[in-house]
C-alpha positions in Angstrom: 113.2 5.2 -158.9 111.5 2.3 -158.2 109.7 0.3 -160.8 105.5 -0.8 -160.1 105.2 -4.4 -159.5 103.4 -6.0 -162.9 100.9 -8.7 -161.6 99.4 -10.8 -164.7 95.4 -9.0 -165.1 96.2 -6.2 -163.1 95.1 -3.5 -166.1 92.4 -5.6 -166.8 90.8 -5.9 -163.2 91.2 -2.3 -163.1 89.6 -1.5 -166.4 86.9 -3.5 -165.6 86.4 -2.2 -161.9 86.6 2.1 -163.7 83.8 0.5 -166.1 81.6 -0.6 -163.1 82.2 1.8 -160.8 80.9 5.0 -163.4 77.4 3.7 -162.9 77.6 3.4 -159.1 75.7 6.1 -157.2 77.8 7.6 -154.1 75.1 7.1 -152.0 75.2 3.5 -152.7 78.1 3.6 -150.0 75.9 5.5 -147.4 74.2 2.0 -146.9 77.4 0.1 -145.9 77.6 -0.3 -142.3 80.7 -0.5 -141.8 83.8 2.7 -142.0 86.2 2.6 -144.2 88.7 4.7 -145.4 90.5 6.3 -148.5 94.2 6.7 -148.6 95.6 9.7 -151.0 98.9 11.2 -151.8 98.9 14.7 -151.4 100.1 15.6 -154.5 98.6 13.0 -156.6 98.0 14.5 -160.2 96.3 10.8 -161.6 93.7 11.2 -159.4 93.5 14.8 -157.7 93.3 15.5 -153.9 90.1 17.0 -154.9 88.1 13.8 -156.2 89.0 12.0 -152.9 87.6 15.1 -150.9 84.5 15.4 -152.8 84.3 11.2 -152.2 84.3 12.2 -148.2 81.8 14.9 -148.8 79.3 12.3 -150.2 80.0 9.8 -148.2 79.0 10.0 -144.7 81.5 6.7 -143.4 84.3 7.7 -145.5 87.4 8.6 -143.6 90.1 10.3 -145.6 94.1 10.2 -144.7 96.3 12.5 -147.0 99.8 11.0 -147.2 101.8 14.2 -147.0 104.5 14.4 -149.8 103.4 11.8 -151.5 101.7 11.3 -154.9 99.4 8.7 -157.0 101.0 5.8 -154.8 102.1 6.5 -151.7 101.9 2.7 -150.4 105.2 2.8 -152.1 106.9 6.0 -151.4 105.3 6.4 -147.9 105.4 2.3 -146.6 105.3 2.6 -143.0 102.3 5.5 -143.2 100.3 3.8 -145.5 100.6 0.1 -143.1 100.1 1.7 -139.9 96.4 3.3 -142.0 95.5 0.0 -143.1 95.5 -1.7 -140.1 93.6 0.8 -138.0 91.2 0.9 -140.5 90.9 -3.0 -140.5 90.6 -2.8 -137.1 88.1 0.0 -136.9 85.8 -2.0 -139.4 86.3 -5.5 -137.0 85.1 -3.7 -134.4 82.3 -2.5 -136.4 81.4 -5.9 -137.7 81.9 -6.9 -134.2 79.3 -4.7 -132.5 76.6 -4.1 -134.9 74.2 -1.1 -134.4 
């Protein structure tokens, strides 16, 4: 098994992010102009499937990718899936930024 990397104020960024975000409106992400997207194990029981599909029914520029197999944190059991996602999202919102409605 393969232990989580510990990065010094990790928990606490995190804590304070969870505080933050349960007072930020879904629609507030409807005004971003730019796509981005949500990566999700499949069988994540931290955070259910079901939370990131409701996130993509609320927002409109949301594009969800289910890492089949994996759970809460596929960038490390799925490596290769969850790189090749990142970079065509990075270069879907470049060439958003790049050629602004």
């Amino acid at each position: 098994m393969t232990k989580g990397h510990i990065i010094s104020g990790t928990a606490r960024a995190l804590t304070s992010f969870a505080k933050s975000a349960k007072s930020l409106p879904l629609d507030a992400f409807n005004t971003l102009e730019i796509p981005f997207g949500a990566i999700w194990g499949e069988h994540d029981t931290v955070i259910p499937l079901s939370q990131a599909e409701t996130l993509a029914k609320h927002i409109s520029q949301l594009s969800l990718h289910v890492i089949l197999g994996a759970a809460h944190i596929p960038m490390e059991t799925h490596p290769e899936e969850c790189d090749a996602l990142v970079l065509s999202l990075l270069q879907q919102s470049v060439a958003a930024l790049s050629n602004p409605k």
